[in-house]
C-alpha positions in Angstrom: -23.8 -38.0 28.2 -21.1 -35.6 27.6 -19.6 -34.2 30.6 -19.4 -30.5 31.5 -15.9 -30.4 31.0 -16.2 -31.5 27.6 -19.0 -29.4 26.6 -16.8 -25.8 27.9 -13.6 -27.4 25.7 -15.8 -27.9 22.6 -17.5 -24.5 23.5 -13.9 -22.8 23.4 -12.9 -24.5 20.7 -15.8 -23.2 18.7 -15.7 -19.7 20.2 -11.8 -19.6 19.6 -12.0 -21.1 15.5 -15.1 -18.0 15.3 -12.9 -15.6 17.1 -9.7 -16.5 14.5 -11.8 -16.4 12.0 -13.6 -12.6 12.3 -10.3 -11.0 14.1 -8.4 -12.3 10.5 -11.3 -11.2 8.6 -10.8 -7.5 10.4 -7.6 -7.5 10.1 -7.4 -8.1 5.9 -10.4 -5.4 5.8 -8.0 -2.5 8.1 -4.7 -3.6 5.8 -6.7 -3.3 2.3 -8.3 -0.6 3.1 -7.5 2.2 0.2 -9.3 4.9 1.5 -8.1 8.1 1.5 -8.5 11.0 4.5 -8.6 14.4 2.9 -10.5 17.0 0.6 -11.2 17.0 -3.0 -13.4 18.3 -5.5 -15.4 17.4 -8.6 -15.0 19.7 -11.7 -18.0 20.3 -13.7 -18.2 22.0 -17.5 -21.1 24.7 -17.5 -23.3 25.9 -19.6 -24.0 28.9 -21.6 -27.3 29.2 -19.7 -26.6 27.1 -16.6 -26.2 28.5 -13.6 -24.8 27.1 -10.2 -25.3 26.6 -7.0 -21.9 28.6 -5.9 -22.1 32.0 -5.3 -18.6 33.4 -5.9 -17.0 33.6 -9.4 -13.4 33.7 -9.7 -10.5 33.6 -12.9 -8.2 31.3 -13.0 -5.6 33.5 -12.5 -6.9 34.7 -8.9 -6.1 31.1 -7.9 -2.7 30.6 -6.2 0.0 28.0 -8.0 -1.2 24.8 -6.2 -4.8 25.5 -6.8 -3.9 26.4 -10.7 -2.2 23.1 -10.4 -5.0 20.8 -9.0 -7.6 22.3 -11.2 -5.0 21.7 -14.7 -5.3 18.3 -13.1 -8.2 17.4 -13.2 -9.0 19.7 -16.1 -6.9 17.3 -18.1 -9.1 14.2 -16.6 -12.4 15.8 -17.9 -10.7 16.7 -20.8 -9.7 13.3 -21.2 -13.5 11.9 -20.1 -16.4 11.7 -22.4 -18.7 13.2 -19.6 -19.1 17.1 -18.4 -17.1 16.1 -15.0 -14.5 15.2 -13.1 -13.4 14.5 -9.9 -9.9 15.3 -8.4 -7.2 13.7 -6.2 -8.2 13.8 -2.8 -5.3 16.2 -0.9 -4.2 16.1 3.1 -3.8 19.6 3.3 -7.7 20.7 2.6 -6.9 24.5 2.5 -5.0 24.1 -0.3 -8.0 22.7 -2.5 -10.5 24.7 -4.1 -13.2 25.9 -2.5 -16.4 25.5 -3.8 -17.4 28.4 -6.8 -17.1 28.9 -9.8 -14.1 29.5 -12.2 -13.4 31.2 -15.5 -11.0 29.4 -17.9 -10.2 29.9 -20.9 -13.8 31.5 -21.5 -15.3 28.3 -19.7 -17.7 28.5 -16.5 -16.5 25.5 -14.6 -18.0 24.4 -10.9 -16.4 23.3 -8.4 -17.8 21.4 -5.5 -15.5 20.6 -2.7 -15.7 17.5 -0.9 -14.4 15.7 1.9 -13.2 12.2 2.5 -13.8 10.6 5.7 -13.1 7.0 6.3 -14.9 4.6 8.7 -12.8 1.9 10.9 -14.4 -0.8 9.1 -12.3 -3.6 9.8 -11.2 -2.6 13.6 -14.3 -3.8 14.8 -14.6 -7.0 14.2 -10.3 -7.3 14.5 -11.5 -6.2 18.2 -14.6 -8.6 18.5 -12.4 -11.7 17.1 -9.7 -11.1 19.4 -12.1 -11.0 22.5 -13.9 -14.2 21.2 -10.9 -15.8 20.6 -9.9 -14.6 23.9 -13.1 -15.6 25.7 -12.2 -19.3 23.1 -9.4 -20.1 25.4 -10.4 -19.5 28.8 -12.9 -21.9 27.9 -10.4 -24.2 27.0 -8.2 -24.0 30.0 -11.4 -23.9 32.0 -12.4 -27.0 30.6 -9.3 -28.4 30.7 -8.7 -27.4 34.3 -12.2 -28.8 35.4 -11.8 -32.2 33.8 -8.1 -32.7 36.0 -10.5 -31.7 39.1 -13.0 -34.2 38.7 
């Protein structure tokens, strides 16, 4: 029968291979994470009849340079797209994005629906919870260790 100090050191050892293993795992999921922070919106081609959910109507010429800009953006993308939207860039600076509405181009209803980007910590956690098992690995090492010089 194995002794008690053997059992801890194998226990460590196993707790501190886990604990490697799910801190590295964390850490490749925080350093290729491409999320972005910010706000956006998605641009989408109305019809004659349609109608939206946006209230306020407004030409394109009411919008000030940077929000002309974003919308010949993605204007361009949807232009480019077989569908009847697209989505834009996601931007830092939200107040500088469209708000959601409608606007006239060209004789074109387009809506716009403004969105925000939020992304979750999703490798932080288990970098956290690896480095406390691995942690938690090697005092059950040293403990082990330490109680088999005792006896």
């Amino acid at each position: 029968m194995p002794s008690i100090a053997a059992v801890v050191r194998r226990f460590g050892a196993v707790v501190l291979v886990v604990g490697l293993f799910v801190g590295a795992s964390g850490f490749v999921l925080v350093e290729t994470d491409d999320c972005e922070f910010g706000v956006g919106f998605t641009l989408e081609r109305l019809g004659a009849n349609e109608t939206s959910e946006f209230g306020e109507t407004r030409r394109y010429e009411e919008l000030t340079d940077r929000q002309q800009r974003r919308f010949d953006e993605t204007l361009a993308d949807l232009r480019r797209s077989s569908g009847d939207s697209a989505t834009s860039d996601v931007y830092e600076d939200g107040p500088g994005t469209l708000a959601s509405g409608v606007v006239v181009y060209e004789g074109t209803r387009y809506e716009v629906s403004q969105f925000a980007s939020d992304c979750s910590d999703t490798g932080t956690v288990p970098m956290l919870l690896g480095a406390a098992g691995s942690a938690v690995g090697i005092l059950a090492l040293l403990a082990g260790s330490v109680q088999q010089f005792v006896e």
